[in-house]
N, C-alpha and C positions, 0 to 999 in steps of 0.2 A: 308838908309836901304838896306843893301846887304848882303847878302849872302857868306857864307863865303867858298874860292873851294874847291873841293875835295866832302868826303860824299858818289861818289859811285852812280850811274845807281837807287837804291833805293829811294835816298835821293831824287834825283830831279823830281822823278814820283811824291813822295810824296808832294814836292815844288808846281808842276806843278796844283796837286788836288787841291791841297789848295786856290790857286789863284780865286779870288771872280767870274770871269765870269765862270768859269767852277765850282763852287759849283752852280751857278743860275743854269747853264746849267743842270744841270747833278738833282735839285731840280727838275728844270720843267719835264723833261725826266720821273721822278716818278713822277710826278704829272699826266700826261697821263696815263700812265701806270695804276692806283688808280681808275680814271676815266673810263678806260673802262675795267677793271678787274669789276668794282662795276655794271658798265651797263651787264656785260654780267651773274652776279651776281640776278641780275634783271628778265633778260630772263632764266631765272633759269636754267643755264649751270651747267655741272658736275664741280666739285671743280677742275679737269686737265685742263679742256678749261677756266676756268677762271684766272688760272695760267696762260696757254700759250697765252690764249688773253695780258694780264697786260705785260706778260716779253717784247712780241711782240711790244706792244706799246709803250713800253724803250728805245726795241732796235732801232726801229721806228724813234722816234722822236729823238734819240742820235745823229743818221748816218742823220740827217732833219738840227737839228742843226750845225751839222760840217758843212755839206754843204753850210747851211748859209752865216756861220763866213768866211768861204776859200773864197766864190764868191766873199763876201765886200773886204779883205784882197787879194784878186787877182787884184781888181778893185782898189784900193788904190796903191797897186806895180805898174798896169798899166800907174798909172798917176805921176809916179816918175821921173825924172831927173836927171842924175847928172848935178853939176852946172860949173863941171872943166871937160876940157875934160881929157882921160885918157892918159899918154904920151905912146909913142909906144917904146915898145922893140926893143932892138938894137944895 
């Protein structure tokens, strides 16, 4: 299964959404958001802080999870090796 080149700056944003850990990711990010728009919902906030509460908690947990994912992904690079070394220019 690949993809075929070309497509355009577009194409690959759209590839990249699609891709199942970033639709979880980006599911749970509103699913906070839901969570505490409803709580604040609750505490009987104006309809605008209930908005900026929900969006906040989006943005929140979006910029939580990138974090995440880079630290594992930094921590996995860190444990890399090459297994040849590299010849020297010359």
């Amino acid at each position: 299964m690949g993809v075929q080149p070309g497509g355009g700056r577009a194409f690959w944003l759209v590839q990249m959404l699609a891709g199942t850990p970033t639709v979880v990711a980006i599911l749970n990010a509103v699913l906070i958001g839901a969570i505490l728009a409803i709580g604040a919902v609750r505490l009987r906030a104006s309809p605008a802080t209930v908005l900026l509460v929900g969006g906040a908690g989006f943005v929140v947990a979006v910029v939580l999870e990138r974090w995440y994912v880079q630290r594992g992904i930094d921590k996995l690079r860190a444990g890399l090796h090459p297994l040849f070394p590299t010849p020297e220019k010359g």
